[in-house]
PAPAFI-655271 format. One record per residue: x, y negated, z negated of N, C-alpha, C in turn; residue in one letter. Coordinates in steps of 0.2 Angstrom, whole numbers, padded with zeros to 4 digits, always signed. Layout:
N
XYZXYZXYZa ...
This chain:
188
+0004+0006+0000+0000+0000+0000+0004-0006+0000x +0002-0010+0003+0006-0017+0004+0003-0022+0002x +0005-0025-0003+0005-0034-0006+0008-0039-0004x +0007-0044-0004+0009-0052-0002+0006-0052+0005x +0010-0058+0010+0010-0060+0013+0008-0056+0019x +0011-0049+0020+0008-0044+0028+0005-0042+0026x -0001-0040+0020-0006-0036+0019-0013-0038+0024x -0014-0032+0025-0021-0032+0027-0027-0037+0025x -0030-0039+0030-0036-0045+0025-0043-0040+0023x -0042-0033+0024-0046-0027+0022-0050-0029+0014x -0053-0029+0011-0056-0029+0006-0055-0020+0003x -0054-0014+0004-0055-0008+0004-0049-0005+0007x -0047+0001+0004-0041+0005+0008-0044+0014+0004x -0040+0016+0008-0038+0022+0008-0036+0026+0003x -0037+0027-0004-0032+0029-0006-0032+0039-0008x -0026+0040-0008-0025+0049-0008-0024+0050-0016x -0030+0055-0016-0030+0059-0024-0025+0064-0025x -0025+0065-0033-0019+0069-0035-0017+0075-0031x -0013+0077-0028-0010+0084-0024-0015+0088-0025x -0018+0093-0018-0022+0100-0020-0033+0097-0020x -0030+0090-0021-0037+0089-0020-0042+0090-0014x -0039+0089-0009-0042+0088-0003-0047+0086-0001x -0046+0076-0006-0052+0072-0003-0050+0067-0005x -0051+0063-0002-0050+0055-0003-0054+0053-0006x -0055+0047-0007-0060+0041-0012-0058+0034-0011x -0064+0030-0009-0063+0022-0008-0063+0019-0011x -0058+0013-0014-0061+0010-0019-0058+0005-0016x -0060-0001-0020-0061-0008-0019-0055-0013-0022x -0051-0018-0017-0047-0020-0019-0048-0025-0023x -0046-0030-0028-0047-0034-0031-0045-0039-0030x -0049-0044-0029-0046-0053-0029-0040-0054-0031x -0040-0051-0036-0031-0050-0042-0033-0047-0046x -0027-0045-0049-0025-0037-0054-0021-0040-0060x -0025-0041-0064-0023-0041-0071-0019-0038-0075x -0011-0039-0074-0006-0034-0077-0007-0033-0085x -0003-0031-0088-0005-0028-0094+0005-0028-0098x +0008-0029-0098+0014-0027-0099+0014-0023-0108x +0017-0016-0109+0020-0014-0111+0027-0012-0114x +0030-0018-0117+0039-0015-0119+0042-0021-0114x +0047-0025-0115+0049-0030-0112+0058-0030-0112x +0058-0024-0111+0067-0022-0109+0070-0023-0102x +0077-0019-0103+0078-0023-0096+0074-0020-0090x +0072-0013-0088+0070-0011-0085+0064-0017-0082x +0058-0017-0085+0053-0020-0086+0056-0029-0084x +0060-0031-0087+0065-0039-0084+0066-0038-0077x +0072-0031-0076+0075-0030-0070+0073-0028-0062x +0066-0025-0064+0063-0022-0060+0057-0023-0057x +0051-0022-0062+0045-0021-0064+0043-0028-0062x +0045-0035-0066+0043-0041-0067+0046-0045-0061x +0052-0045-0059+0053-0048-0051+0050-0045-0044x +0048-0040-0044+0042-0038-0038+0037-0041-0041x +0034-0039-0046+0028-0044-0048+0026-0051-0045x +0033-0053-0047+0031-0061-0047+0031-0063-0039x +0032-0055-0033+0033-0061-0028+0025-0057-0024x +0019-0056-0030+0012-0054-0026+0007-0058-0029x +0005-0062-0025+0001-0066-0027-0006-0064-0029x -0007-0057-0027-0014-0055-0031-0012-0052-0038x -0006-0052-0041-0003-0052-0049-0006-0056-0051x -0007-0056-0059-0008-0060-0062-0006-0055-0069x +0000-0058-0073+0002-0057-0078-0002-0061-0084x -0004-0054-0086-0008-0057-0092-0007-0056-0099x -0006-0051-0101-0002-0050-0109+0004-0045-0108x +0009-0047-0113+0014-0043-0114+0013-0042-0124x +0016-0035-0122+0020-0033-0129+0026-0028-0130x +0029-0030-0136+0036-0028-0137+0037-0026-0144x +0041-0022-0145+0044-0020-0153+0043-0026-0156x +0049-0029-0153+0051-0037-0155+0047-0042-0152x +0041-0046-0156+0037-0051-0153+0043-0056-0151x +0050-0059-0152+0052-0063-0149+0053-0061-0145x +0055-0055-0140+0058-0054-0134+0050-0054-0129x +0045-0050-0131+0040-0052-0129+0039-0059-0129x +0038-0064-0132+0037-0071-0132+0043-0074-0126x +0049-0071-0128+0053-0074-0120+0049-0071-0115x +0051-0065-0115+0048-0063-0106+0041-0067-0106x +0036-0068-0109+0034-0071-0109+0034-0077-0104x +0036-0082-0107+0040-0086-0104+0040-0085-0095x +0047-0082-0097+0053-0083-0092+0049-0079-0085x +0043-0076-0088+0040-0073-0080+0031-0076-0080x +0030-0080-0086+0023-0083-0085+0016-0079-0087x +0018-0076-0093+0011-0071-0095+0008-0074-0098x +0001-0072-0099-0006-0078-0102-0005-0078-0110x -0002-0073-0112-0004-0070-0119+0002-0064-0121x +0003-0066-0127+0009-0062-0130+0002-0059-0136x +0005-0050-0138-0001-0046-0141+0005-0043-0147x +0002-0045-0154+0005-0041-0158+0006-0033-0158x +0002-0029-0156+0002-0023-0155+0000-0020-0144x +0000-0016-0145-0001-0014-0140-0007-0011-0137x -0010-0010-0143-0016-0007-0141-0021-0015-0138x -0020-0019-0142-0025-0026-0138-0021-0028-0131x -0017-0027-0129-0016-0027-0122-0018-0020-0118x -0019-0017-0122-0024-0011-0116-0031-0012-0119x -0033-0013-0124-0040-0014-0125-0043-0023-0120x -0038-0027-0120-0039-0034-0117-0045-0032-0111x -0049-0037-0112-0054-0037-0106-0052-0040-0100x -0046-0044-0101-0041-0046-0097-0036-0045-0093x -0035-0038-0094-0032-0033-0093-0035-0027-0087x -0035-0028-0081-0034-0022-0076-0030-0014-0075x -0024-0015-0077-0019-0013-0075-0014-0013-0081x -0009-0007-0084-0006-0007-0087+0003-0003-0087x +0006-0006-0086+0012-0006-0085+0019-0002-0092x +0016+0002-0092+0021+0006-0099+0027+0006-0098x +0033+0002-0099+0039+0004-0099+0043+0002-0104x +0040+0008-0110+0044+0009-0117+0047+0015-0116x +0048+0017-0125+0055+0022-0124+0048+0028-0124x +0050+0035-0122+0043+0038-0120+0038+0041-0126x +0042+0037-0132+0035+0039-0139+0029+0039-0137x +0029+0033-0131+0024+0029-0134+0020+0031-0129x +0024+0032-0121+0021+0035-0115+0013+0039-0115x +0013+0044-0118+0007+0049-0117+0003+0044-0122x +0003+0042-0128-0004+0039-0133-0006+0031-0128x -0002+0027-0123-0005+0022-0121-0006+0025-0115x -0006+0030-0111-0008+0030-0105-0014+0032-0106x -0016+0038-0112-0021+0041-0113-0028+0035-0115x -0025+0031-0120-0030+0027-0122-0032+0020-0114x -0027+0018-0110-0029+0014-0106-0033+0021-0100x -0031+0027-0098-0038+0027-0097-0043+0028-0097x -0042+0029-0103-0049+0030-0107-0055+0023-0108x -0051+0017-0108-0055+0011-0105-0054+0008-0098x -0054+0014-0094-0052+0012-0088-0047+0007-0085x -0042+0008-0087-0038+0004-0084-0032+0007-0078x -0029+0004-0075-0027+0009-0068-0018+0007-0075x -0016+0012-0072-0008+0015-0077-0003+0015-0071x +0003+0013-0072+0009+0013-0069+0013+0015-0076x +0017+0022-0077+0020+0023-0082+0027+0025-0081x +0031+0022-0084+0038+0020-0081+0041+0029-0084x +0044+0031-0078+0051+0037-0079+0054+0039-0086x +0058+0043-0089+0054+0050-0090+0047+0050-0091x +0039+0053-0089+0035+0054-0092+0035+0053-0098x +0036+0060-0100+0034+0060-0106+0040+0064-0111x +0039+0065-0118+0043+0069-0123+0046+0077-0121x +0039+0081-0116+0039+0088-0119+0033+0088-0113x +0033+0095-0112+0029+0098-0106+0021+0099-0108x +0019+0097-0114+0013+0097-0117+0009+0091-0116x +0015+0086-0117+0012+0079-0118+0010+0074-0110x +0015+0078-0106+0015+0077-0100+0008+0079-0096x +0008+0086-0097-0001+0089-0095-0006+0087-0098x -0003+0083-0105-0009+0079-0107-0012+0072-0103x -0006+0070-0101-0008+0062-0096-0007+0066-0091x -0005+0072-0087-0009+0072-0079-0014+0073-0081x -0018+0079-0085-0026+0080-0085-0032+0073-0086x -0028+0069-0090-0032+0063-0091-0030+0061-0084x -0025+0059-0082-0026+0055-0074-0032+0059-0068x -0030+0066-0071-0036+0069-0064-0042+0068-0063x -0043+0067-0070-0050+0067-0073-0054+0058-0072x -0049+0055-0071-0050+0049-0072-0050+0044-0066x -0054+0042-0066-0057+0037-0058-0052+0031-0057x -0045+0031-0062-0042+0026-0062-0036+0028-0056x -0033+0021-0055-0024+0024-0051-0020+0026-0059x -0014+0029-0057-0010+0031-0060-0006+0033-0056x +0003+0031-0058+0005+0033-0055+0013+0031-0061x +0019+0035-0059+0025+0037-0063+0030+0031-0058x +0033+0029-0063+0039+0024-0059+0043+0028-0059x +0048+0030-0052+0054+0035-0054+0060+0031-0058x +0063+0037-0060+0070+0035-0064+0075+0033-0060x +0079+0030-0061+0086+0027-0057+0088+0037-0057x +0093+0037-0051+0097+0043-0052+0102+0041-0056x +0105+0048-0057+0112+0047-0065+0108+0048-0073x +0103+0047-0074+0098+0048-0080+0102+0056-0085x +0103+0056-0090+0109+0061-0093+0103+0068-0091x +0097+0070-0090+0093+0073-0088+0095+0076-0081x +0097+0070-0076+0097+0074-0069+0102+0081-0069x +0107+0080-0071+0111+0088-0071+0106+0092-0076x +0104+0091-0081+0101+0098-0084+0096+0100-0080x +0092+0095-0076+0084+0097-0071+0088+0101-0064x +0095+0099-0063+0097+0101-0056+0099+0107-0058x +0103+0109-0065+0105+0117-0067+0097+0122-0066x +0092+0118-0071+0087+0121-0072+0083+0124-0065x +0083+0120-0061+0078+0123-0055+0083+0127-0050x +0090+0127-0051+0093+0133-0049+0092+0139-0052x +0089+0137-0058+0089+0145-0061+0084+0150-0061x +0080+0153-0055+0076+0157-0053+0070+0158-0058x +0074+0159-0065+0067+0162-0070+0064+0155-0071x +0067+0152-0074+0064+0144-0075+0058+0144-0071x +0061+0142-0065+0057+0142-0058+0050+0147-0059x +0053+0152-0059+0048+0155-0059+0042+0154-0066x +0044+0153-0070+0043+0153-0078+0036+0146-0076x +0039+0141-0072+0035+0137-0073+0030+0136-0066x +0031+0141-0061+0027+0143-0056+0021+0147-0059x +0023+0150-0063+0017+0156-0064+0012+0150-0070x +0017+0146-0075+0013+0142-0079+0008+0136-0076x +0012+0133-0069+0004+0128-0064+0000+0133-0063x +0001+0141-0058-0004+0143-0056-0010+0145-0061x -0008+0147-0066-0011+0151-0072-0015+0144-0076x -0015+0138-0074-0018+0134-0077-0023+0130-0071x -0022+0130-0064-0025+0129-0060-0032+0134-0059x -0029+0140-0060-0033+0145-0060-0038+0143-0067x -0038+0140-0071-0043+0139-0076-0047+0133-0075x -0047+0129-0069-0051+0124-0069-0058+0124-0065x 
């Protein structure tokens, strides 16, 4: 999908549902997209916030951080409506379209799960999640959910890549976790 300046003057697109679905669903673009920020590190500075600021259907509305003065900068330094003591009021915010998770992964699974549970669309930054439990717990909610959702990937080099690269060489793994998707597909 394309933002700014080349986008389509379309009101409406196309969008493809989770792998294995085999169907599409239309939805409706919005005038603008009320961002949500969770965690205001560098990631989130470096990344996240300078594409941001170059789509004029953004609109940066609340950020939250461990540290309200690092939120209250970023704030600032990228133009958000409102700085949130907690995190839960910028995903409950009515203000709030869209929420942007890029803390350390504590926090991943309990905020994706709560914004979509008040329908918010989720962009949740790299690793997922802690553990292969918590992770099946945010795709189930995302299947389930008429929201977008989607994973930031991680920069390559993450201390993780060698161990996933050793691990999917190793046949039973592979296997281990081939038999664990089908064995849960088959229960749906």
């Amino acid at each position: 999908m394309q933002f700014g300046p080349n986008r389509r003057s379309a009101r409406s697109l196309r969008a493809v549902q989770p792998a294995g679905s085999g169907h599409y669903n239309e939805i409706t673009l919005m005038q603008q997209i009320r961002i949500g920020l969770l965690g205001a590190g560098g990631v989130a500075r470096s990344r996240h916030l300078p594409a941001l600021q170059n789509c004029p259907e953004v609109l940066l509305s609340s950020v939250w951080s461990r540290n309200i003065d690092k939120a209250s900068e970023v704030a600032r330094e990228f133009g958000f409506q409102s700085v949130q003591k907690n995190w839960q009021d910028v995903v409950h915010s009515s203000d709030t379209d869209a929420v942007i998770i890029a803390t350390p992964p504590p926090l991943h699974m309990p905020a994706t799960l709560l914004a979509l549970e008040v329908e918010k669309h989720v962009l949740c930054q790299a690793r997922m999640a802690r553990n292969l439990t918590e992770a099946r717990r945010m795709a189930d909610a995302a299947a389930s959910s008429s929201r977008i959702t989607a994973l930031y990937p991680p920069r390559p080099g993450l201390k993780g890549d060698r161990v996933m690269k050793r691990l999917l060489h190793d046949e039973h793994f592979v296997r281990d976790i081939t038999a664990s998707s089908t064995s849960r597909s088959n229960k749906r």
